[in-house]
N, C-alpha and C positions, 0 to 999 in steps of 0.2 A: 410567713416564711422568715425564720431568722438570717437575715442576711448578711451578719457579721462571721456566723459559726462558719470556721474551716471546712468542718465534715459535712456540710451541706454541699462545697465548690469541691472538696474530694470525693467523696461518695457518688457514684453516679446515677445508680435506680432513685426516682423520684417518691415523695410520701404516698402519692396516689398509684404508685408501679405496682407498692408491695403487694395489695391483693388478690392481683391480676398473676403477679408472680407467685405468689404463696398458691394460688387456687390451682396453677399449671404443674405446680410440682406436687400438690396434694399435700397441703401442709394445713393446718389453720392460723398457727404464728408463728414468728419467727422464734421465737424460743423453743417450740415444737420441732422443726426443723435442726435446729442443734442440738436437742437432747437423742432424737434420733440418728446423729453425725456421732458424738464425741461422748463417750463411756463415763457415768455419771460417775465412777468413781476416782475419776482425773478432772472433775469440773473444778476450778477455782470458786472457791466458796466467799470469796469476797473482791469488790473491785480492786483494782490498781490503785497503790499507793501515790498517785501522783498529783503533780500540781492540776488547780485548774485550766481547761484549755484557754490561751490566748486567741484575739481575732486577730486579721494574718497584719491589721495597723498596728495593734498593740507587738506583735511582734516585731516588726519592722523596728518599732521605735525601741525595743526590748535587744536587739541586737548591733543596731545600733549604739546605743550606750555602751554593751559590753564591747566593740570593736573601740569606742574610743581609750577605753583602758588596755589596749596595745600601744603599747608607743613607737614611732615611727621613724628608729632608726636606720643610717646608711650602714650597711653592716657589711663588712670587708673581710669576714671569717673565712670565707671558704670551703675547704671539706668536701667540697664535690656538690655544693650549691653555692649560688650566685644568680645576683638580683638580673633579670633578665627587661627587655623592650616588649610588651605586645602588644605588636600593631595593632591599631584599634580596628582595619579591615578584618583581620583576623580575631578579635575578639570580638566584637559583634556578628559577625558573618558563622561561626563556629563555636565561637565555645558558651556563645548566649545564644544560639540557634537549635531550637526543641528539631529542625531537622535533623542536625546533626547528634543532638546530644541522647534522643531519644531512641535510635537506632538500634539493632540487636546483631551479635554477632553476623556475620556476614554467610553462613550455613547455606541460606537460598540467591546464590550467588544472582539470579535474574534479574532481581531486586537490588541489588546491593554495588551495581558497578559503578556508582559514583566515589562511595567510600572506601572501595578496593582499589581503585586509580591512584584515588589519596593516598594511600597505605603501600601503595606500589613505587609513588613516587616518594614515600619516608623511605621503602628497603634502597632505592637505586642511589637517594642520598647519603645513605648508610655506608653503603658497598662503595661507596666511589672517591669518600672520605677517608674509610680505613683503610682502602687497597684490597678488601676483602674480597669472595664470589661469589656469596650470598647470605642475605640478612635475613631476618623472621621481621614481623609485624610491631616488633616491641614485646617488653617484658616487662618487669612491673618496680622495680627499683634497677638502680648501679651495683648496689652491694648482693643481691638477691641473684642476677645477672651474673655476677662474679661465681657466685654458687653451683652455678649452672653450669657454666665453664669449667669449672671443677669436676662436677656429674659428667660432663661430655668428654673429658680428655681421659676419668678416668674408666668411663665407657668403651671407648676407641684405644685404651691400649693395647701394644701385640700380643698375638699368640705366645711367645714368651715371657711377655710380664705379666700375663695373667698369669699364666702356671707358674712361676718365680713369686707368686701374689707382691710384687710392687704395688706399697701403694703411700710411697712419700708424696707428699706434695709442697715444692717450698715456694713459701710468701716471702715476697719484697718488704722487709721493714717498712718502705716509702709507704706501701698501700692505706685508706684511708681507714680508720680505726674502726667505723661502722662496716665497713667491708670483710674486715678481720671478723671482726665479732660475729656476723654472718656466717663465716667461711666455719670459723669455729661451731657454731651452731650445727651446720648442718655435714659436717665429716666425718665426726666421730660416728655417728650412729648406722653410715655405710663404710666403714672402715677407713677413711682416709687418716695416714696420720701430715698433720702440719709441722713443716720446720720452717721456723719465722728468721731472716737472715739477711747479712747485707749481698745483693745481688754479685757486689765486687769480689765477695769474696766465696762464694759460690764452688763447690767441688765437682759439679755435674756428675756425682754417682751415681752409679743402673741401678740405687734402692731407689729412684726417684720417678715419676710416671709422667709429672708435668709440675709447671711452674705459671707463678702471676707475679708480673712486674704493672706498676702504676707508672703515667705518663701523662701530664707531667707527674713528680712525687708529691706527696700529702700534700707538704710544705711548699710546691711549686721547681722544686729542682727539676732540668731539663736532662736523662741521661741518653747517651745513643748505644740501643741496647741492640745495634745489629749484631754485633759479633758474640754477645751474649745467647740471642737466640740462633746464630748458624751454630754455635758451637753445643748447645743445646743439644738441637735438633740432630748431629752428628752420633750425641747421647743418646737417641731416642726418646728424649724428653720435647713434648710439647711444650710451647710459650703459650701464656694466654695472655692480653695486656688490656689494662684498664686505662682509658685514654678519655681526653677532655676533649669535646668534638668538635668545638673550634678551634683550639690551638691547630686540628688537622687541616685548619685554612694554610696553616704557616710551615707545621712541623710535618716531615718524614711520616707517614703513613706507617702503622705498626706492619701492614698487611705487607706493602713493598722490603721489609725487613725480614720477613719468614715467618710471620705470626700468626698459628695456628688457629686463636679465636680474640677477635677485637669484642672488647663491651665498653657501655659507660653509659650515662645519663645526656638525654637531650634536651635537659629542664632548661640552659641558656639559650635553646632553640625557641624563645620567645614563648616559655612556659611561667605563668607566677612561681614564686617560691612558696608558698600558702603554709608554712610551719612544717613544711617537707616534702607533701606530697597531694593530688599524685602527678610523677614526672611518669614518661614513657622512656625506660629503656633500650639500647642498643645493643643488639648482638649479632655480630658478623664471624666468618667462621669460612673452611672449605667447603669444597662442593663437594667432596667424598666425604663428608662431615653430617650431610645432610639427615640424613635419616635419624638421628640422636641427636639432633639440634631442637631445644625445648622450644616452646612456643608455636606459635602460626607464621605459616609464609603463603602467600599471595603470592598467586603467579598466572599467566598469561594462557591462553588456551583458545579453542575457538568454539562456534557455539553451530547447533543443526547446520547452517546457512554457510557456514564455515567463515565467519565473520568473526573477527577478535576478540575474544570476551577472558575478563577475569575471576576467577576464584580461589577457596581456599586451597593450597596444592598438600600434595600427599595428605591427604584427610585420614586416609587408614591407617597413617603412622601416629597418630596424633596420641599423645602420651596416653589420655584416663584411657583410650581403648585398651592398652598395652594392660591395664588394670597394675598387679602385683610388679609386671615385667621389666615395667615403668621406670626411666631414670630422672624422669621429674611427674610433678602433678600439676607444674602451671598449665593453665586450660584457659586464663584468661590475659590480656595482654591489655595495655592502656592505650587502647585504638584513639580515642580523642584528642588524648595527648597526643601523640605520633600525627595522628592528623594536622594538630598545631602545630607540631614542627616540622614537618614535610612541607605546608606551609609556608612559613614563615624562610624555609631554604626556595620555594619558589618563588615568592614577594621579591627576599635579596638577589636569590643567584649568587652565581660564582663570583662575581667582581661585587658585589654586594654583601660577602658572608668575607672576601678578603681583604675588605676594610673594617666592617668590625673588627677583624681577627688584627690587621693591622691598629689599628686604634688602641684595643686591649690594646696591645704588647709595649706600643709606644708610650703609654701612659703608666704601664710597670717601670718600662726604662726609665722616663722621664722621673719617677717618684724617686727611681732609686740612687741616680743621679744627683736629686734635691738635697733626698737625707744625707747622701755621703758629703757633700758641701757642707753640713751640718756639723760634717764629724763624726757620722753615725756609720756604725762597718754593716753592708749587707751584704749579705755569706751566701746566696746563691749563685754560683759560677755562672749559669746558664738558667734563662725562667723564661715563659710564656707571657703569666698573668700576676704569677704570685711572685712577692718577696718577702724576706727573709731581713731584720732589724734587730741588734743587738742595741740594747736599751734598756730603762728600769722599767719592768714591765707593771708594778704596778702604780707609779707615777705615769705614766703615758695611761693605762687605765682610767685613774680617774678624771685625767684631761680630756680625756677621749669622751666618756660618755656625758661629761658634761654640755660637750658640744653634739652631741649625740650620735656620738662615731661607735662603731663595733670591729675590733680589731680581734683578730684569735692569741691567747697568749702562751706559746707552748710553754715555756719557764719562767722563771723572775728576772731572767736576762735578756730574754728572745720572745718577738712580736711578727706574726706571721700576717702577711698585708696582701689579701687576692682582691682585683681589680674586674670592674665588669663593666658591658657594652655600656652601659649608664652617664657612667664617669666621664664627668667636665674637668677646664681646667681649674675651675673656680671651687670645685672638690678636692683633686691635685693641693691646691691651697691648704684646704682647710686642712689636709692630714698634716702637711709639711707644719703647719701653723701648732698642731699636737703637740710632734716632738720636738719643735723649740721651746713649746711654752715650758716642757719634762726637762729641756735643757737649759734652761731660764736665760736663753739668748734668742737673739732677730733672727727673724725667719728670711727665707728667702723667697722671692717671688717668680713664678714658675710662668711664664711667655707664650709657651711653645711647646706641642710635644717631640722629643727625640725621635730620628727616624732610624735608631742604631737597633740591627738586632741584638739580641743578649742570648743569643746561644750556637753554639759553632756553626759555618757556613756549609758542612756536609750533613746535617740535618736538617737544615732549610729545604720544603719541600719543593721539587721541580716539576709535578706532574700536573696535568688537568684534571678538572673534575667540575661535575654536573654541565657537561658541554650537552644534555638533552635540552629538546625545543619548550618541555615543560620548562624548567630554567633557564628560563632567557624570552621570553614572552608575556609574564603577565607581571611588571613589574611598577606600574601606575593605577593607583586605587579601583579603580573602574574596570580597568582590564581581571583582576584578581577578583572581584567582589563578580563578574558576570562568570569566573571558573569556578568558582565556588558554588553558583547559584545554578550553572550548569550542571557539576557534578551533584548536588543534592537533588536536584531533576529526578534522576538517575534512580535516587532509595526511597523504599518506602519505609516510613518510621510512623513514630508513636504520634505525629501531628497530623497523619492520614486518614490512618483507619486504627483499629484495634489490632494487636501482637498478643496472638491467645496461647502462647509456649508454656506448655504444663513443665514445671518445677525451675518456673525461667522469672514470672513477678514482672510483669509489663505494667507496671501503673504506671496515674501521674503522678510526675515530678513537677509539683507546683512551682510558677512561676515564683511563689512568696519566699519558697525554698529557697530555690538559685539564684536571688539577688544577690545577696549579700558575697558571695562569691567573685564578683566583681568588684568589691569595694578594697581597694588598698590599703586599709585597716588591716583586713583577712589575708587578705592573698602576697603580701610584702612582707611577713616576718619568715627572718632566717630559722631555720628548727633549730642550730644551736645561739640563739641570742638568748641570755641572760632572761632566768624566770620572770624575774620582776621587769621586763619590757613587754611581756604576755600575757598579763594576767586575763586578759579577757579570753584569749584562749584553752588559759589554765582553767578560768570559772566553766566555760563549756564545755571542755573536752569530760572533766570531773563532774560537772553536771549528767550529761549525756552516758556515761559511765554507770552514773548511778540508778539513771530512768533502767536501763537496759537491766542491772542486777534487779530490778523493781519488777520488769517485765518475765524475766527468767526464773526468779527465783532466788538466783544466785546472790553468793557475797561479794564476786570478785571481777572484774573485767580489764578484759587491757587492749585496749585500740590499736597496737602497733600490727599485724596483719592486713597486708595491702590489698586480701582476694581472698574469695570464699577458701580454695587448693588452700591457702596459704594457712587460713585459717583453721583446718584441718589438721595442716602438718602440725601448727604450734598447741592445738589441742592435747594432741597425742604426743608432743617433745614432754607439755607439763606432767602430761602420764606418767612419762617415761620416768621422770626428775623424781616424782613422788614416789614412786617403786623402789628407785635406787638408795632414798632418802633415808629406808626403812631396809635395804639389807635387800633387797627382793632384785637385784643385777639379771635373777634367770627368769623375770614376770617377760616376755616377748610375744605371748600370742596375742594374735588379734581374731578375734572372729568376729568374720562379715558376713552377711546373707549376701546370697546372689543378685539380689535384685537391689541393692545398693548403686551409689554412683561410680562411676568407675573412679572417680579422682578417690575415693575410701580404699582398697587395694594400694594404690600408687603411693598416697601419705605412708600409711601404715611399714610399706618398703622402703620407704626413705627416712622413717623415723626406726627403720633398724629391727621391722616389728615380723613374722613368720604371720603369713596370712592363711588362717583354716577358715574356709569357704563353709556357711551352713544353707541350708536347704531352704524353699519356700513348699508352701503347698501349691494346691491347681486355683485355690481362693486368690492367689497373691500374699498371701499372709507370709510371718516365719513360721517355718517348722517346729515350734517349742520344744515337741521330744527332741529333734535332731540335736536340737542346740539344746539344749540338759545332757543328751551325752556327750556331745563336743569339749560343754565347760567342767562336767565331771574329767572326763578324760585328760585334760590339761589343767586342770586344776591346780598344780604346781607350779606352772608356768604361766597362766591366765595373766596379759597387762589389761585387755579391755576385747568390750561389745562396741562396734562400730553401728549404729542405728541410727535410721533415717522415720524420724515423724512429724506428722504421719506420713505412711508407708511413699515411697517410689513409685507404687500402684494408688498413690492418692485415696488412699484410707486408712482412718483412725484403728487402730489395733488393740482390741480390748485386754489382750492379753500381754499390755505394754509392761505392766507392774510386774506380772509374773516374771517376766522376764529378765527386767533388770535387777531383781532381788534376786537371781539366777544367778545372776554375775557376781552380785556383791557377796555371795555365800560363797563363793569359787573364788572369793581371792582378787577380783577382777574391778575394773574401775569400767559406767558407761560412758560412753562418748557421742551423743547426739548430734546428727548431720542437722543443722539448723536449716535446709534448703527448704523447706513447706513450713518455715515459723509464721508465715505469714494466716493459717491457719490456726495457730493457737495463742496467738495474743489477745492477753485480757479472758480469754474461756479457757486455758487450763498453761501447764508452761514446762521446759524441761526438768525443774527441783521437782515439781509433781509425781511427774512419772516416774523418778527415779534416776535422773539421770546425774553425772559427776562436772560434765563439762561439755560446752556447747560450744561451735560458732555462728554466728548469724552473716546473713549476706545482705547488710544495709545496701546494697546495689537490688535488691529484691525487696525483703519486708520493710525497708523504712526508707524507700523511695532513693534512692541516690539510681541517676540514671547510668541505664550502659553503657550509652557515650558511642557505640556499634561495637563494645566487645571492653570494655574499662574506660571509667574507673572502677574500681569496686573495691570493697572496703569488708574485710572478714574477721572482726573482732571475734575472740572467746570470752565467754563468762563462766566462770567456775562454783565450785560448791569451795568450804570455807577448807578443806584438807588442801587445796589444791591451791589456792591463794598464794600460798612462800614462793611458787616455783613462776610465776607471771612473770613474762621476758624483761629485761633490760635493754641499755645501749651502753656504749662506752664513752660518750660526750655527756649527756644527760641524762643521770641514773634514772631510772623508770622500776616498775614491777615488784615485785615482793622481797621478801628479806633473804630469801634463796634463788632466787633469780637467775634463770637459763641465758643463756647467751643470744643475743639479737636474731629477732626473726625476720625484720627488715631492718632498712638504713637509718630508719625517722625514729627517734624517740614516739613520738605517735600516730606511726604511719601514714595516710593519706590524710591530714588533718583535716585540710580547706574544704574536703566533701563531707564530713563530719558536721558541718552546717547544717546541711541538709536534712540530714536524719535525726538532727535535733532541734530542728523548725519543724518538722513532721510529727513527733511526738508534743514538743511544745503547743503546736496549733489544735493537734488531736485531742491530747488529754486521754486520761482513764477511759470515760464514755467514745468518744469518738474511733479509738483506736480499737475497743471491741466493738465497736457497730462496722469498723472494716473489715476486722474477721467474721463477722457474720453475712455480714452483705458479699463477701468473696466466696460463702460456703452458701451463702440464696442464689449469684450469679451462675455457678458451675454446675451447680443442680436443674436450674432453669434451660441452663442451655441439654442437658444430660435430659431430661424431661422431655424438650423441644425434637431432639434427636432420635428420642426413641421410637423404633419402629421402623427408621430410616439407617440408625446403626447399633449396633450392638455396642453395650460398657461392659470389658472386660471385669473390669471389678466394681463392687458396692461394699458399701458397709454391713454390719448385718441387717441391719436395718432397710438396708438398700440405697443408699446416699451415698453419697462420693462426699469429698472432703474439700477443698478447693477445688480441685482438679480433677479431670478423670481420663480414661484411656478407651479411646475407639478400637474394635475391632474390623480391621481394612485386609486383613488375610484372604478373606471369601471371595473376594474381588477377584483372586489371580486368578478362577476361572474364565471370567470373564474380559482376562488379558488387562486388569488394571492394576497396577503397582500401586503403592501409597504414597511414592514418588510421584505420580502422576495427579493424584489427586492433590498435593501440595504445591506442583507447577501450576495448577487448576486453578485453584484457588488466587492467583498473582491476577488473572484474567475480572474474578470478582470485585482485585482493589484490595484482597487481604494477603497479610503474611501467613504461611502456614504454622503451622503448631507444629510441635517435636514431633520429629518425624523417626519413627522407630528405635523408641527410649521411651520407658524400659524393656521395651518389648518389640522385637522385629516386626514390620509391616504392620505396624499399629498410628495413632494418632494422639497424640497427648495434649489435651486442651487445659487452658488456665485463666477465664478470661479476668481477675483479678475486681476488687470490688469499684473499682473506678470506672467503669464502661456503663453505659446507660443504658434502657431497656432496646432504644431503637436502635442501638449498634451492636447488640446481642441478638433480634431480630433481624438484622443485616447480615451478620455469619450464619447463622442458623438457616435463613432461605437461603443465601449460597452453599451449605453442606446439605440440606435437601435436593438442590438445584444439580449440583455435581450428580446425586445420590442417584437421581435420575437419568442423569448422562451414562452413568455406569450400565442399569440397567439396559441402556440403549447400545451398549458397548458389544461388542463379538472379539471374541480372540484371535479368531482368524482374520483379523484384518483392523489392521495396527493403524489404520491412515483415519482418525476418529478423531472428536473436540479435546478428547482428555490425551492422549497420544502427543498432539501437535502441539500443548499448551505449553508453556504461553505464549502468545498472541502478540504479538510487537507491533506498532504503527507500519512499519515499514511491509509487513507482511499484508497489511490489510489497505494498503493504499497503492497496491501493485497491480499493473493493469489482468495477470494473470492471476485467480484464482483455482487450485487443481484440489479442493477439498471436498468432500461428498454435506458440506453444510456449508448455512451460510455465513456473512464475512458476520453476521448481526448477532448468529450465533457463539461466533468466537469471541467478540469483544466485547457486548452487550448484553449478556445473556440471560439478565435480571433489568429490569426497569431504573432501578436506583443509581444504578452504574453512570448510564451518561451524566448525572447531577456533577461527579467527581473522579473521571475516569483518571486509572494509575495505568499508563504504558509503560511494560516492561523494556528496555531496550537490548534487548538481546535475546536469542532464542537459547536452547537448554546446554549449558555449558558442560565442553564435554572434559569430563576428567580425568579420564583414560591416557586420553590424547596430551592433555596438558600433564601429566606425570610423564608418559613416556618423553616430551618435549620439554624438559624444566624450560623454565626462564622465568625468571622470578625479579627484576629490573625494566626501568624503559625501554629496552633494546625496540627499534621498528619491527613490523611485523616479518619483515625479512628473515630475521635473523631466527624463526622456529619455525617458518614455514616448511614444508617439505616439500621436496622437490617431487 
C-alpha cells in the first residue's frame, strides 16, 4: 500500500473492493466499464498534461513556500475590504469544522436546524442593523449584491413605469468602482441604462426607476441621504444603499431613512480578507419586496408536533424555478461565511459590535487629528473609518511600503486611509511616522484615542439593535463553543454519513486541502495590494488556471466567478462580447433543452438572450431533429446551445458531437454546463466534444466544500476565439485584451478557496484525477446494480450504465400512498441525507455517490434504500399512519410514555442493525411549509409572535 499517494486517502473503494465491485455490475475491468459509459469517439487519447502528483507532506511544504512569497502587509486600502478579527472560537469551532464546512444546502430542512438557526440569526442581525424587514441568507459579493438591487427595483417598478418603459438607473459617483463595473456588467443586457452622477446634484426625473447611493462613500465620506431618499421616493424612485455594516453600530440606519433595499459585505464581520473572497453578502429589502428578493431566506415554521422548526421559506419562488422568468440566477449564497458572521455578531453583541464600531471611528478621528497637527489638510467633512490626506502621494508611497504599510492612492495629491477593528495605537504611530517622514519633519505622538465623533449628530444612530437573547448570552468562549456544538448537533453533513445528491459532488474535502486556509500568509492579503506583495498567490491562482485549461481542453480561464449561476452568466456575457465583436448585435438565441438546469434559462435572460426551449426524447436524450430545426430556423440569430454533459439524466450522449457541429454550422457558439465535470476528467473533456466555453463548479469537481449552501467558486474556461473577451476589474486589470466588465468584486473572485482545488489537483495529478472519474462512474453503477430490482433507473446509456449518477423511478409508489418526499424523510431515520429529490424529473430520486465513499458506506445506503423499499411495499394508501408517513423519528417522539403508532418505537429509529453503532436524531418532525409561508417570519422574533391564535 503506497501510503504517501493522495488517491489512496481520496479514493474510497479499496484495491481488493474492485472485483467484488466490478463482478456486481458485470463488468470485467474497469476500463471495460468506461468504454461501455462514454462514446469512444470523445475518449481522450492521451493522459493529462500535468505535473506529477505531490504527497499531501510535499505539498504542505510546496505551499507553504509559495505563501511565504506573499508579503505581509498592514494594508489600509479599503474599497469595501478591510482586515477583520477571527476569533479563534469561531475559527476553529466553524470554519475548520468538517461539521460545518461539509454541509449541503439546507433543502431537507429536518436535518439542517442547526445551520438555519445560524443563518436565522445572520438575517435578524441583518434586519436590525439596517432598519430593514427582511434579509435573505447572504449572497455572494457586495458589488454582485448591488446588481441585484438593481434586478429588484427594476422588477417592482409601477404599472406605469413599465408601460413608460423607465428604465434609468442613477449611480452615486461615491459607489465603489468594483460595484460600478458590476452594475455596468450586468444592465445593459436587461436594459437598464446607468447615469453615473453626483447624488447633490440629482434631478429626480420620472426617466428614472431607482437609484444607489454608498455609505459611507468609496473614499469614507459620511452623507445624510434622508432627504435625498424622502424626496426620491416622492419621485417614485426607489433608493437602494450600499452600507459598511459596522459603521451601522454608529450611523443612522439606511432602513430608518426610507431605503428600499440595504446591501453590503459582512467580510469585517470576523471574515479573512483571503485576496477577496469568499465574503457573505447582505441584502435587506421590504417585506412587500419579497417575492423578487434574490437569494434564500430562512424562516420560522412549525413542524407535525407543532413545535418550532426552520426552513427554507418561499422555496417555489426561488429564482432557477422561475427558469427564463427569472430576475436572477443566484441559487447559491455563502452560508459559511454568513454563518461566521452571524457568529461573530453573537460572540460581541450589541455592546460588543458598539465598541469596535467605536474604536474604528476613534482611531479614524485620532489619525486625522495627528496628520492635521502635521499640517496635512484632511478633506472629509464627516467619516466613519476612512480618511481622506492631501499629500505627495508618491513620496508617502514609497515611505509607506518600506515600512510595510498599504495606503490606497486615489491621485498624485490624495491618500485615502480606511482603519479596521485591528488597529493599535502603536499602528496609529507608524502611519503618522509615514507622513512625517514624506514631510521630512518630527512626528508626533499619539496617547490616546479621540472620543469626538466626525460626522453630524443627527446621523448618529439612536435605535437598538440585536436586544435578542441569542445576542446577549454566549459571550465567554465556553458558552459560544457549546452553541456552536449544539447547533451542529442539529445537521447532518459530510463527517456523518454519505450526501449522495445527483449533480450536487458531495466529496472529500481533504483535511491537506483546507489547511492552508487558515494560514495568514493566504487568508490576510487585501485583493487590491500591490501584485508584487502576492506573488505567491499570483503563482497559484495562474497555476491552477492553467491545470484547469489542461483539464478542459481549453486556452483560456478566468477565476473571477464566485458560483456555478455566476458562472454561467459570465459564460454567456463572453458569448455575447464575441458576437458583438464581429458585427452579429442580432446573435440572441439561446437554445436550451428541457431537461437542463434551471439556473441555464435564467443566465441566458439576464444575459439579454431569448430562450427557445428544445425537446428531449422518452430516452432522456436531446431531440437532435428537434433541435436541427430549431438552429436551422434561427440560424440568423443563433448566440448559443446551452448543454449539460453528461446529460441531467446522468448519461453520456453519443450524439454530443453531432450536435455541437449543429451549432457551429448555424452560426452559434456551445456553452457547456460543467455541473457533472466531475465525470469526465482525464477520460474525455469540453474541447473534445465540441464545446466553446464551459464553467466548472470547483465547490463540486475539484473538492472546495459547500460550507451548507457556499462558498463556491464558478470559473469559465474558454476555447482560444473566446479568450479577448475574459472579464476584468477596475482596480486590478484582469482578463483579456477585450475584456467585459466585472462579473464580481474581486480581481479573482473567491481566491482563498482556490487552494483548495489546487491541492486537489496538485495531490491528484494526471493518474489520480482519472482514477476519480472512473471510481465515481464504478461507485454509481454499483449502487445502480445494487438497486436494481428494488427500483427502477430511469435512464442508462446505451449500453446500459449510467455515468456518475443516475435517477430512481419513485412515481409507482403513489399507489401505494408514498411520495418521494417520504422516502427522503425516510431515509434521515437510516443516518443519511436524501439525494435530489425530484430533479430533473418529478417524484424521482437522483443519486450521486461521488468516488470518495467506500464500499461499506455504499452498502450502508444501498440496504437502507432496499430497507425503505420494503416499508413501501408494506405501505396501504388508505392509511397514512405508517413508518414512512410519520418519518422522521425524533428522540423526543420515541422516548414519550405514549406510543399510538401500528409499529414498533425499534422500527422507527433502528430499523437496520448498523444504525445504533452511529445513530443521527433528527430534531424536528416534518416541517411544515405551507404554514411557514402563510406565517412569514423570517428573524429571532419568540415563538409568539407567528403563532396563531
Amino acid at each position: 500500500m503506497k501510503t504517501d499517494a493522495f488517491a489512496l486517502r481520496h479514493i474510497g473503494p479499496r484495491e481488493n473492493d474492485l472485483q467484488h465491485m466490478l463482478k456486481t455490475i458485470g463488468a470485467e475491468t474497469l476500463d471495460q466499464l468506461i468504454f461501455e459509459t462514454i462514446p469512444s469517439d470523445i475518449r481522450l487519447k492521451s493522459d493529462l498534461d500535468l505535473e506529477p502528483a505531490m504527497t499531501e507532506y510535499e505539498f504542505a511544504n510546496h505551499i507553504q513556500k509559495l505563501g511565504n512569497k506573499n508579503k505581509m502587509f498592514q494594508s489600509y486600502i479599503g474599497l469595501g475590504y478591510n482586515q477583520a478579527i477571527i476569533p479563534a472560537v469561531i475559527q476553529r469551532n466553524v470554519f475548520e469544522n468538517p461539521g460545518w464546512y461539509t454541509a449541503y444546502t439546507p433543502y431537507q430542512a429536518e436535518i439542517a436546524q442547526g445551520r438555519l438557526e445560524a443563518i436565522l440569526n445572520f438575517q435578524t442581525m441583518v434586519i436590525e442593523l439596517t432598519g430593514m424587514e427582511i434579509a435573505n441568507a447572504s449572497l455572494l459579493d457586495e458589488a454582485t449584491a448591488a446588481a441585484e438591487a438593481m434586478a429588484l427595483l427594476f422588477d417592482v417598478r409601477s404599472r406605469d413605469q413599465k408601460k413608460a418603459n423607465v428604465c434609468k438607473f442613477f449611480v452615486s459617483e461615491e459607489i465603489l468602482p468594483q460595484t460600478l463595473s458590476v452594475l455596468q456588467t450586468r444592465s445593459t443586457p436587461i436594459g437598464v441604462e446607468l447615469v453615473i452622477g453626483n447624488h447633490e446634484e440629482f434631478d429626480f426625473s420620472t426617466d428614472f426607476f431607482g437609484a444607489i447611493l454608498q455609505y459611507p462613500g468609496k473614499f469614507g465620506q459620511v452623507h445624510d441621504y434622508a432627504s435625498f431618499i424622502a424626496k426620491a421616493t416622492e419621485n417614485g424612485i426607489k433608493v437602494a444603499v450600499a452600507a459598511d455594516i459596522l459603521s451601522l453600530a454608529k450611523l443612522t440606519p439606511p432602513g430608518e431613512m426610507g431605503a428600499a433595499v440595504v446591501l453590503g459585505t459582512t467580510q469585517r464581520f470576523g471574515i479573512p480578507l483571503g485576496y477577496g473572497g469568499p465574503h457573505a453578502a447582505y441584502f435587506a429589502t421590504k417585506d412587500e419586496y419579497k417575492r423578487s428578493m434574490p437569494g434564500r431566506i430562512i424562516g420560522v415554521t412549525v413542524d407535525t408536533n407543532g413545535n418550532r422548526a426552520l426552513r427554507m421559506a418561499l422555496q417555489t419562488r426561488e429564482q432557477h424555478i422561475k427558469r427564463d422568468k427569472a430576475t436572477s440566477n443566484i441559487c447559491t449564497a455563502q452560508v459559511l461565511l454568513s454563518v461566521m458572521a452571524g457568529m461573530y455578531a453573537v460572540y460581541h453583541g450589541p455592546k460588543g459590535l458598539q465598541y469596535i464600531a467605536d474604536k474604528v471611528h476613534a482611531s479614524a478621528a485620532t489619525l486625522a487629528n495627528a496628520l492635521e497637527k502635521l499640517g496635512l489638510q484632511q478633506t472629509n467633512t464627516a467619516f466613519f473609518d476612512t480618511i481622506v490626506v492631501k499629500a505627495d502621494a508618491k513620496k508617502v508611497k514609497s515611505i509607506a511600503e518600506q515600512n510595510e504599510i498599504n495606503f490606497y492612492y486615489i491621485d498624485e495629491n490624495t491618500v485615502s486611509i480606511s482603519l479596521n477593528e485591528t488597529i493599535s495605537i502603536a499602528d496609529l504611530n507608524k502611519i503618522v511616522a509615514v507622513f512625517a517622514s514624506a514631510k521630512a519633519i518630527q512626528a508626533t505622538t499619539i496617547e490616546s484615542l479621540s472620543e469626538t465623533n466626525h460626522f453630524p449628530e443627527n446621523i448618529n444612530r439612536t435605535s437598538t439593535f440585536l436586544q435578542h437573547d441569542v445576542f446577549n448570552k454566549y459571550h465567554s468562549e465556553t458558552a459560544l463553543m457549546r452553541y456552536i456544538k449544539m447547533l451542529e448537533r442539529k445537521d447532518l453533513a459530510l463527517n456523518h454519513s454519505m450526501i449522495s445528491l445527483g449533480s450536487c459532488t458531495m466529496k472529500l474535502n481533504a483535511a491537506s486541502e483546507m489547511l492552508p486556509l487558515s494560514n495568514a500568509q493566504w487568508n490576510n492579503i487585501h485583493p487590491f495590494a500591490p501584485l508584487d506583495q502576492a506573488q505567491g498567490y499570483q503563482e497559484m491562482l495562474a497555476k491552477l488556471e492553467q491545470q484547469l485549461n489542461v483539464i478542459t481542453g481549453f486556452a483560456g480561464t478566468t477565476l473571477q466567478p464566485n458560483s456555478g449561476a455566476q458562472g454561467e452568466y459570465a459564460g454567456l456575457m463572453v458569448i455575447r462580447a464575441y458576437h458583438q465583436s464581429r458585427g452579429d448585435h442580432h446573435r440572441n438565441i439561446a437554445l436550451i433543452p428541457s431537461s437542463a438546469h434551471g439556473t441555464n434559462p435564467a443566465s441566458a435572460a439576464m444575459a439579454g438572450m431569448k430562450v427557445i426551449v428544445t425537446k428531449t426524447l422518452e430516452n432522456g436524450n436531446i431531440d437532435v431533429e428537434d433541435l436541427r430545426e430549431k438552429a436551422i430556423l434561427h440560424k440568423d440569430n443563433l448566440s448559443c446551445l446551452m448543454v449539460t454533459y453528461p446529460s441531467t439524466h446522468g448519461v453520456f450522449e453519443s450524439a454530443i458531437k453531432e450536435i455541437t457541429q449543429l451549432i457551429h454550422d448555424n452560426g452559434g457558439q456551445v456553452y457547456m454546463d460543467g455541473a457533472n465535470m466531475n465525470a469526465q476528467v482525464g477520460l474525455t473533456n469540453p474541447a473534445t466534444i465540441g464545446a466553446d466555453v464551459c464553467h466548472l463548479n470547483l465547490h463540486k469537481t475539484f473538492a472546495i466544500p459547500h460550507g451548507g449552501g457556499g462558498p463556491g467558486v464558478g470559473p469559465i474556461c474558454v476555447a482560444p476565439q473566446l479568450v479577448p473577451f475574459l472579464p476584468t476589474n477596475p482596480v486590478i486589470a484582469t482578463g483579456g485584451k477585450n475584456a467585459i466588465t466585472a462579473i464580481s468584486a474581486a480581481p479573482w473572485g473567491s481566491a482563498l478557496v482556490c487552494l483548495i482545488s489546487y491541492g486537489y489537483i496538485c495531490m491528484l495529478g494526471a493518474e489520480g484525477l482519472k482514477q476519480s472519474t472512473e471510481y465515481a462512474i464504478l461507485n454509481a453503477n454499483y449502487i445502480k446494480e445494487k438497486l436494481n430490482g428494488h427500483y427502477d433507473t430511469l435512464y442508462s446509456g446505451e449500453m446500459g450504465r449510467a455515468a456518475h449518477e443516475m435517477i430512481l423511478e419513485c412515481r409507482p409508489f403513489k399507489q401505494k400512498g408514498i411520495e418521494v418526499t417520504d422516502i427522503a424523510k425516510r431515509l434521515m431515520d437510516y443516518g443519511f441525507h436524501a439525494p435530489t429529490v425530484s430533479f430533473p424529473v418529478a417524484g424521482t430520486l437522483m443519486i450521486e455517490p461521488t468516488e470518495s465513499e467506500n464500499l461499506e458506506e455504499l452498502d450502508r445506503f444501498c440496504d437502507a434504500m432496499i430497507s425503505i423499499r420494503k416499508e413501501i411495499e408494506a405501505s396501504n394508501a388508505d392509511d397514512s399512519n405508517n413508518v414512512l408517513k410519520n418519518s422522521p423519528h425524533t428522540l423526543a417522539m420515541l422516548t414519550t410514555d405514549v406510543w399510538n403508532f401500528p409499529y414498533t418505537r425499534e422500527q422507527a429509529a433502528f430499523p437496520l442493525d448498523y444504525i445504533a453503532e452511529n445513530k443521527f436524531w433528527p430534531t424536528v418532525r416534518r416541517a411544515d411549509d405551507a404554514y411557514g409561508d402563510r406565517n412569514l417570519v423570517c428573524s429571532c422574533a419568540p415563538i409568539e409572535a407567528y403563532m396563531e391564535n
